[in-house]
N, C-alpha and C positions, 0 to 999 in steps of 0.2 A: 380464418385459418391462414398463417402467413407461411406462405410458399416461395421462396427464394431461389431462384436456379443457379449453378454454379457459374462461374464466368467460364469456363471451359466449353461448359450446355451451351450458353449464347453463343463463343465463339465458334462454333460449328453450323448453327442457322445463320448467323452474319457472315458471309464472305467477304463483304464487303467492308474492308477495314475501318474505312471513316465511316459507315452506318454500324458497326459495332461499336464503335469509340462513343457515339453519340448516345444509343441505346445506354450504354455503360452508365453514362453521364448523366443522363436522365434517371438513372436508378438510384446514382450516389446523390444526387441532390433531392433525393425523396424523402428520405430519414426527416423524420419517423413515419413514410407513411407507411401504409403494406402494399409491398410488391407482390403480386400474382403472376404467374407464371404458367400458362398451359404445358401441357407436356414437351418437354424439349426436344423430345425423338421423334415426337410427331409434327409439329408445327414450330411458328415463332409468332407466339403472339402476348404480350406484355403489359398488364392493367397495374398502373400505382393509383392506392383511392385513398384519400384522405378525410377526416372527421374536421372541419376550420370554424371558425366563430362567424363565418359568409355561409355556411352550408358545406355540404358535399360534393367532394372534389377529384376528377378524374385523369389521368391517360393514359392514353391507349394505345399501342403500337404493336405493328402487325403486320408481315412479308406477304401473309394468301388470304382468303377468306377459308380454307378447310377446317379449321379450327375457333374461329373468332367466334362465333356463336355459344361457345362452349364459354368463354371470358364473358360475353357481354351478358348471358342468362345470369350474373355474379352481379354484376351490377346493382348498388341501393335503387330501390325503388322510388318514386316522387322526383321532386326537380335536383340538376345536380348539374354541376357545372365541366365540361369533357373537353378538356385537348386531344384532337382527332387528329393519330399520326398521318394517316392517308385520308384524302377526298373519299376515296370510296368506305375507309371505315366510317366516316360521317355518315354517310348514306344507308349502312347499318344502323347505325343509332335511330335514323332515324324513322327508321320500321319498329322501333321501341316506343314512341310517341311525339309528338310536337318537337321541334327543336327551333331554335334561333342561332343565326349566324351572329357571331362577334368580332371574330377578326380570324383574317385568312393572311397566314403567314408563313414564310420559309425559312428552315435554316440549312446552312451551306458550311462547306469545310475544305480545308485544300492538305494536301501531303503536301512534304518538303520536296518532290520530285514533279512536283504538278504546279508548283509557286511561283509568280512569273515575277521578281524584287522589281521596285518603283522608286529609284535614290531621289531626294531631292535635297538639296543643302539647306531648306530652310526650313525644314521638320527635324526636333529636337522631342528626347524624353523629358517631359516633365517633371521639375522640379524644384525647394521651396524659392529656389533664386530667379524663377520664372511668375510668383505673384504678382508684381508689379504688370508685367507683360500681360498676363492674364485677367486683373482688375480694369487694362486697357480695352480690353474683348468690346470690341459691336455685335458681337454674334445675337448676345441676349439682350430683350427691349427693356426690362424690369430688372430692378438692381436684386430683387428676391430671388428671381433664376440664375442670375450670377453667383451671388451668392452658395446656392445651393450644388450650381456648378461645381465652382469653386471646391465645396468640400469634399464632394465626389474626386475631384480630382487630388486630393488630397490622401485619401483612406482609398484609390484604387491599388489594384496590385502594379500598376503603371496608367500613365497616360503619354498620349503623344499628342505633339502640338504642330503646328506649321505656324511661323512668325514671320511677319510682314509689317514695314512701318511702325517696329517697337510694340503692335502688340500680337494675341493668338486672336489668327483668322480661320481657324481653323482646328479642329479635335476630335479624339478619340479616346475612348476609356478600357481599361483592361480588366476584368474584372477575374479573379483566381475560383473556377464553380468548383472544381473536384481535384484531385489527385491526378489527374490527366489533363483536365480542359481547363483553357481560360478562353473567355467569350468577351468578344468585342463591342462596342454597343455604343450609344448617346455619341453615333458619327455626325454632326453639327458643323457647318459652315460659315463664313459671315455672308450674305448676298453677292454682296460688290464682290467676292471674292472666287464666286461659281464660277464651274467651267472654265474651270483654268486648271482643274487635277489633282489639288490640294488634298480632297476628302480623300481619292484613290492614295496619296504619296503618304496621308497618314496611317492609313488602316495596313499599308503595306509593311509600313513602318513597324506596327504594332504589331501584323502576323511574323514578321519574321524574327521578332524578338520570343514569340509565342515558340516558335520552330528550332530554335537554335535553344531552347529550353528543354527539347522531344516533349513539348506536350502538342495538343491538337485543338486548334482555331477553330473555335465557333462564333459566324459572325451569322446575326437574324435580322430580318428584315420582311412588312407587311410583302403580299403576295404582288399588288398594286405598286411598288416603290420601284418604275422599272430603273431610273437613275442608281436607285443604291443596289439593285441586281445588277446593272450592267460592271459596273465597279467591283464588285466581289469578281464578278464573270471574268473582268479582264486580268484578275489580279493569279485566277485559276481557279477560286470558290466553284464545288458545284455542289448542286441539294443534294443534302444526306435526307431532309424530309420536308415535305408540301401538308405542312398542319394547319388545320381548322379549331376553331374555339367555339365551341357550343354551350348553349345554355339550352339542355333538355328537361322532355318529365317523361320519366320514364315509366312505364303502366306495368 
């Protein structure tokens, strides 16, 4: 049964602006899965499950536990694979039966009032008269990863680069998820060229072209990546959510 809550519903359990932006975002990049919906006057808690040619597929997200119980009895039974908005909804899960950890991950988000700009004059937008510059890349050790780079940066909805000695040392991808959000991602440095601020002057690059757009910067990164946390941290990113990837079976 597909149960849809209005964006009005949401916006009243999220006060929290960039954790409603997010929620949002998660919902519009769903289609076609079915969104479920607990009751909105009671609770906020948000199951999308999908039918995929890997199995069944889920997330979850969810403000209290008052109500989550009511979402996860919905749940397909047998294995099924669950991105768990909060650690603690994992640990729900996992009173439903066995589970596996697979990757523990954050995503973070910064308003235009919270944004702390990082100029640097030698991060430029990407584009077709930057090939050459980017065919120079040390970043990647196989010309296939370049390559493949390469077209990503291409078909992004932007990229930013940092250039140094004629080629990119440096990158960011923009990628357009929804109608509000674009997400930042495949932030990539050359070695020789760490800790010198580059990844921070790109992605700043890239949020505040996200900002001056009014849409709203999602940048993710594993939970363990405290370098690429510390970088969002300094730029003003904080976590909208601390997700867990699980591989359950659920009884």
């Amino acid at each position: 049964m597909r149960n849809i809550a209005t964006e009005a519903a949401l916006k009243l359990l999220y006060a929290d602006e960039l954790r409603y932006q997010y929620i949002i975002w998660r919902i519009e990049c769903a289609v076609p899965w079915e969104v479920l919906v607990d009751d909105p006057r009671a609770s906020a808690a948000v199951m999308i499950v999908r039918e995929s040619s890997s199995g069944t597929e889920a997330v979850i997200m969810a403000e209290r536990t008052s109500r989550l119980g009511a979402l996860l009895e919905r749940l397909p039974r047998g294995e099924i694979t669950v991105e768990a908005d909060r650690p603690w909804i994992a640990h729900q899960i996992g009173l439903l039966g066995p589970v596996e950890t697979l990757v523990p991950y954050v995503r973070m988000s910064v308003s235009r009032e919270a944004f702390r700009p990082r100029a640097d004059e030698r991060v430029r937008r990407f584009d077709a008269s930057m090939v050459a510059a980017f065919k120079g890349s040390r970043i990647w050790s196989e010309a296939g990863q370049l390559d493949q780079a390469l077209q990503r940066a291409l078909t992004a909805q932007s990229e930013w680069v940092a250039l140094s000695e004629g080629r990119v040392v440096s990158k960011c991808d923009v990628l357009r998820r929804t109608q509000r959000c674009s997400e930042i991602n495949e932030v990539v440095t050359e070695a020789s060229f760490r800790g010198h601020g580059l990844a921070t002057a790109v992605v700043a690059a890239a949020t505040e072209s996200i900002l001056s757009m009014d849409r709203v910067p999602i940048y993710t990164t594993t939970a363990g990546n405290l370098p690429s946390l510390r970088l969002a941290q300094s730029l003003g990113y904080r976590p909208v959510t601390d997700s867990v990837r699980l591989r359950a079976f659920v009884r």
